[in-house]
Jmol script that loads the backbone (N, CA, C; Angstrom):
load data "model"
ATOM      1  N   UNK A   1       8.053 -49.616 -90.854  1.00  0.00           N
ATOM      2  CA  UNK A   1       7.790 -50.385 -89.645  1.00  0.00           C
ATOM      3  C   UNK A   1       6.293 -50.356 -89.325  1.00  0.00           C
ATOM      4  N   UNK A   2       5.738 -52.039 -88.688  1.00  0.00           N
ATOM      5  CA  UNK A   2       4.197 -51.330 -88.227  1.00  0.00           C
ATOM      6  C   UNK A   2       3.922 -51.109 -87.047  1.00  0.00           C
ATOM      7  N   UNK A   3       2.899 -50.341 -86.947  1.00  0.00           N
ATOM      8  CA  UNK A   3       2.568 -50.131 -85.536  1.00  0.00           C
ATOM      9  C   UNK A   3       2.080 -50.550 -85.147  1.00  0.00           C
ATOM     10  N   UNK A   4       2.262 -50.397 -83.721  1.00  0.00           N
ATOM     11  CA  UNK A   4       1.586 -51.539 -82.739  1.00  0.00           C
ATOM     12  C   UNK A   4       0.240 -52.206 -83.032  1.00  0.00           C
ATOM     13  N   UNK A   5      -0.876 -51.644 -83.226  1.00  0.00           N
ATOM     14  CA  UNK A   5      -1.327 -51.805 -83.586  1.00  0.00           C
ATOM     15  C   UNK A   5      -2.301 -52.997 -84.718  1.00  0.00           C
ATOM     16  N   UNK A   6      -1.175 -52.689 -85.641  1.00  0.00           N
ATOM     17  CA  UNK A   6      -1.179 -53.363 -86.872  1.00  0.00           C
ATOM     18  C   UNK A   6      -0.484 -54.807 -86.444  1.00  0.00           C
ATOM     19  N   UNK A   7       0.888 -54.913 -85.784  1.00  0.00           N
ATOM     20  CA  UNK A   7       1.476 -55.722 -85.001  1.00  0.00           C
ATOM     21  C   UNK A   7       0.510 -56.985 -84.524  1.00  0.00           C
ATOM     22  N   UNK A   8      -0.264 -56.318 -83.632  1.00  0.00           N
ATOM     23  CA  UNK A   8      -1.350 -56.884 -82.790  1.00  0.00           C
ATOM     24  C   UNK A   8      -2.108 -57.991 -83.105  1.00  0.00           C
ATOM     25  N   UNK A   9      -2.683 -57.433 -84.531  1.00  0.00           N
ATOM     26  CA  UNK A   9      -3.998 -57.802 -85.642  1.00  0.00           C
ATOM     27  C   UNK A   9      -3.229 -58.605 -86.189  1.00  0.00           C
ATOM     28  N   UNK A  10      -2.147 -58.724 -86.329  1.00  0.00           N
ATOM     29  CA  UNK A  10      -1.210 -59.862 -87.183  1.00  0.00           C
ATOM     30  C   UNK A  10      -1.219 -61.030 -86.182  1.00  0.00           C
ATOM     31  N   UNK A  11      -0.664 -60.815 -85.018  1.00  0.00           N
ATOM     32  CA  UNK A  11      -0.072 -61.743 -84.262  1.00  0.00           C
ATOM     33  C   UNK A  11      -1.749 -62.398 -83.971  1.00  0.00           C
ATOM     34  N   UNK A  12      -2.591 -61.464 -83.189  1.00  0.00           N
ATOM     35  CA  UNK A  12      -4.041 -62.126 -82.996  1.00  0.00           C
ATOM     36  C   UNK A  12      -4.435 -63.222 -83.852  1.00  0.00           C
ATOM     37  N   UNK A  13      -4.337 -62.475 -85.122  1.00  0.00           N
ATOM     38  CA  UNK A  13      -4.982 -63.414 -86.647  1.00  0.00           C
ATOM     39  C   UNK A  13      -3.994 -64.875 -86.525  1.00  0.00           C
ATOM     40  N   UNK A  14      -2.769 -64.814 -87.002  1.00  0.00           N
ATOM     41  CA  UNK A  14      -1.947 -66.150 -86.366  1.00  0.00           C
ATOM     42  C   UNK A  14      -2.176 -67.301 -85.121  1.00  0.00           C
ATOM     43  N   UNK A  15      -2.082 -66.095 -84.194  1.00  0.00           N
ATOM     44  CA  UNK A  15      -2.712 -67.184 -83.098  1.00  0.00           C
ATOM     45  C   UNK A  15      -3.982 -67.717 -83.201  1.00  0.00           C
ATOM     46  N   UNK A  16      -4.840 -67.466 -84.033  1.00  0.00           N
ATOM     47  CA  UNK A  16      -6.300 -68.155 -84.003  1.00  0.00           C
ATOM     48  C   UNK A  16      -6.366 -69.104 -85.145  1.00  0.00           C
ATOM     49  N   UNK A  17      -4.851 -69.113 -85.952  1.00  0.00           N
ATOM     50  CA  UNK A  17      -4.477 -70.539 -86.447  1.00  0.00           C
ATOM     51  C   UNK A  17      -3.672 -71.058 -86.088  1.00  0.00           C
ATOM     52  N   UNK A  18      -3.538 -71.272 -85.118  1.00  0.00           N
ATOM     53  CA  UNK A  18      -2.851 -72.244 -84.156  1.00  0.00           C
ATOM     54  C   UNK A  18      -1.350 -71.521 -84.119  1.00  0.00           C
ATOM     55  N   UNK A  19      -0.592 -71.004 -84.419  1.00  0.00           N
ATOM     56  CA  UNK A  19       0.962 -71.217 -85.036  1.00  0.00           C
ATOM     57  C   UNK A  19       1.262 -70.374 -83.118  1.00  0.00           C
ATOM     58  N   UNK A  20       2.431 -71.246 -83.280  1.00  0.00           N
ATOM     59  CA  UNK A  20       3.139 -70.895 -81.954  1.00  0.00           C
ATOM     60  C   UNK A  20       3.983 -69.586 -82.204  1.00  0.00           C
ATOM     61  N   UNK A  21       4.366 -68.651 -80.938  1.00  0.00           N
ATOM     62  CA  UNK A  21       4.949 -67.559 -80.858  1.00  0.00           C
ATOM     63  C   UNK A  21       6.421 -67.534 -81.585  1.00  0.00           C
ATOM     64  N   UNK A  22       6.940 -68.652 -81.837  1.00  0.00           N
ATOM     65  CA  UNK A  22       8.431 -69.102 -82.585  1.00  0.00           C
ATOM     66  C   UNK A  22       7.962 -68.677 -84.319  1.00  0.00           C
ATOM     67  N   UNK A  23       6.906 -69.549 -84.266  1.00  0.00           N
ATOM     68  CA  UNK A  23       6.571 -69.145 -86.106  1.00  0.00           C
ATOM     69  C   UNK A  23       5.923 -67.809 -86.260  1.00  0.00           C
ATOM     70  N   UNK A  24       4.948 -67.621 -85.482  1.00  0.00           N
ATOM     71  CA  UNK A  24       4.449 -65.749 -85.422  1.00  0.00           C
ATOM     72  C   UNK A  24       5.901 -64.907 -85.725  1.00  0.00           C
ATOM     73  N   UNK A  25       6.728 -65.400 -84.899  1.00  0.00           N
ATOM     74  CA  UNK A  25       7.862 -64.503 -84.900  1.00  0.00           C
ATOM     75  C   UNK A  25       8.906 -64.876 -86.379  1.00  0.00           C
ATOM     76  N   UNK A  26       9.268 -65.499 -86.263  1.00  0.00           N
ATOM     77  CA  UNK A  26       9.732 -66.148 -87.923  1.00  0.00           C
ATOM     78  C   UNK A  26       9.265 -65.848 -89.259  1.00  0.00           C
ATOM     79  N   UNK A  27       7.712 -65.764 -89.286  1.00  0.00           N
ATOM     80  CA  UNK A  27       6.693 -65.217 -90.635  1.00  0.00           C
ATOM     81  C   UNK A  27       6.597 -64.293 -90.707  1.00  0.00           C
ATOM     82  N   UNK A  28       6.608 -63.263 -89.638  1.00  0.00           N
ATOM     83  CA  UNK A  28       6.771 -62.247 -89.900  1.00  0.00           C
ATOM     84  C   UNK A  28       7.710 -60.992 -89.791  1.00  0.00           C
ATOM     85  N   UNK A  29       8.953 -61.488 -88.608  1.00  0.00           N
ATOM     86  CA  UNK A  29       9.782 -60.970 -88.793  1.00  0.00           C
ATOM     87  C   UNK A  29       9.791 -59.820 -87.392  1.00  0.00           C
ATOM     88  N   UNK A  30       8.614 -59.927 -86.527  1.00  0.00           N
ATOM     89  CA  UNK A  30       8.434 -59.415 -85.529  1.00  0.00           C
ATOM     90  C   UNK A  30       9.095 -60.270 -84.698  1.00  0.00           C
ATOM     91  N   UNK A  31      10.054 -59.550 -83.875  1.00  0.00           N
ATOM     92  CA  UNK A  31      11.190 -59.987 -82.830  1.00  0.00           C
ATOM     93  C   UNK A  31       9.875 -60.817 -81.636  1.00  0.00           C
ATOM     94  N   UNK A  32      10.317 -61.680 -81.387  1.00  0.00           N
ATOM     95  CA  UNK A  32       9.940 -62.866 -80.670  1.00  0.00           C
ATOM     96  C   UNK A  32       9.710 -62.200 -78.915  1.00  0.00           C
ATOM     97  N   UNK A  33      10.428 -61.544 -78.589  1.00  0.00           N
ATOM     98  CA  UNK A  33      10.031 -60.668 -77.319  1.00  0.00           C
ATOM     99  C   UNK A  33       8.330 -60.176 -77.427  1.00  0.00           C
ATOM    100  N   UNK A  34       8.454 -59.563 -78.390  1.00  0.00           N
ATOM    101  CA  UNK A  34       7.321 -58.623 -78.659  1.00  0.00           C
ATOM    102  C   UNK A  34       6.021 -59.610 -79.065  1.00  0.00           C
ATOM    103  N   UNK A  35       6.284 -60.714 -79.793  1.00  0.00           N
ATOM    104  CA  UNK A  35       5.360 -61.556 -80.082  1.00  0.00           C
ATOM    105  C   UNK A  35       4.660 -62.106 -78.971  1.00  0.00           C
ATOM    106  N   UNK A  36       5.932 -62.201 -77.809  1.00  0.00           N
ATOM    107  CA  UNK A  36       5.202 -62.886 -76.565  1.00  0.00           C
ATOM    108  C   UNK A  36       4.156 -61.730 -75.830  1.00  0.00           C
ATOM    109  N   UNK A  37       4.772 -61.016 -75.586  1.00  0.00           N
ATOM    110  CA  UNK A  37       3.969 -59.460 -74.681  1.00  0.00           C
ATOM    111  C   UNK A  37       2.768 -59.104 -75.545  1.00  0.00           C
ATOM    112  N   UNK A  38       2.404 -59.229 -76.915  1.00  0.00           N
ATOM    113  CA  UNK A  38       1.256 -58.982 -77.518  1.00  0.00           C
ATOM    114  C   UNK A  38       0.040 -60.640 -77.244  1.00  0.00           C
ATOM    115  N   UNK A  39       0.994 -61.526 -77.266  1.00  0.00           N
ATOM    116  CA  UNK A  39       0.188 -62.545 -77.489  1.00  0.00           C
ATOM    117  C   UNK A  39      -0.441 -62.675 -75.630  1.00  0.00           C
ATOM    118  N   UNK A  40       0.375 -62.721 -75.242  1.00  0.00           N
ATOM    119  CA  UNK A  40       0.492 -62.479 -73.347  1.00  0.00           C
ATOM    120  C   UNK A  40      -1.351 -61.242 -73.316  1.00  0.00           C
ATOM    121  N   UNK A  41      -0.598 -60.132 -74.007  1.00  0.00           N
ATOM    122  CA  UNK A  41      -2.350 -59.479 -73.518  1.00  0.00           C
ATOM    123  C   UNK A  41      -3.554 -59.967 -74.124  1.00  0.00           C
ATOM    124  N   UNK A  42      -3.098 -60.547 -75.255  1.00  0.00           N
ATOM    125  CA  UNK A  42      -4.498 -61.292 -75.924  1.00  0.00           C
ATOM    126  C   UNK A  42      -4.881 -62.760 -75.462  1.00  0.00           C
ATOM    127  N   UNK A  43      -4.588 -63.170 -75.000  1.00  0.00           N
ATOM    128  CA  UNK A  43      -4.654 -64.047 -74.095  1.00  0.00           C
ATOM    129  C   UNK A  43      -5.535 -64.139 -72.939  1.00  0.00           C
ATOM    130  N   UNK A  44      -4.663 -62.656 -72.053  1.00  0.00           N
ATOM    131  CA  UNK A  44      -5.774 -62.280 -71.137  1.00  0.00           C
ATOM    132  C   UNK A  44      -6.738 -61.815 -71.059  1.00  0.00           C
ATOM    133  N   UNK A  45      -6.797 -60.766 -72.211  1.00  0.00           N
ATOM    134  CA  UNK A  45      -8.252 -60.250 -72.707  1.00  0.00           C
ATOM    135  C   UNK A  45      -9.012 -61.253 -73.216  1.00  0.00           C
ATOM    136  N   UNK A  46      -9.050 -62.448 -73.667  1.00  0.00           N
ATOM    137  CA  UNK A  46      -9.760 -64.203 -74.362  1.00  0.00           C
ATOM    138  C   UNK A  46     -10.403 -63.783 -72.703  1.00  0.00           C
ATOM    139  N   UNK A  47      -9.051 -64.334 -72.036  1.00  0.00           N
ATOM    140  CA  UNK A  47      -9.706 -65.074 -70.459  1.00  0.00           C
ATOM    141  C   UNK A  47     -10.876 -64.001 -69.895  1.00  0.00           C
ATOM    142  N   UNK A  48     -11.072 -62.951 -70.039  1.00  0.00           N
ATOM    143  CA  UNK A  48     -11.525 -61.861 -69.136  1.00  0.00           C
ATOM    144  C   UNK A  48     -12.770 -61.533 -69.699  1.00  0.00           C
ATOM    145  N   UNK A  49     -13.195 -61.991 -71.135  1.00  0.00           N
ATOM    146  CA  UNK A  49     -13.917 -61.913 -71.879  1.00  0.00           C
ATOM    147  C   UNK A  49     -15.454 -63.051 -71.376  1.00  0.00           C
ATOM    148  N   UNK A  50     -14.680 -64.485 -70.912  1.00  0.00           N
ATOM    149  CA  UNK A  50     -15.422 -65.202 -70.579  1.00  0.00           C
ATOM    150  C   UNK A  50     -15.978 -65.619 -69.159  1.00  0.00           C
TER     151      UNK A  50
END
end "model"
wireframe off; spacefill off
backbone 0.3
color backbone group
């Protein structure tokens, strides 16, 4: 299993090619809950950044 972590860096890397939280979750096999709550803080950390 990976850790969070590792999780993170996956889902991040995906989202900065466009792919929606349905295919993040599908390609890799990370349950779709979790895809949202990782993508949800990276998101806000983008916004907080600028």
């Amino acid at each position: 299993m990976k850790e969070p972590s590792e999780k993170k860096a996956i889902i991040k890397k995906l989202m900065k090619e466009g792919k929606t939280y349905k295919q993040i979750s599908e390609e890799t096999g990370i349950h779709y809950g979790t895809v949202g709550i990782y993508g949800g803080k990276i998101k806000k950390a983008e916004r907080e950044k600028k």
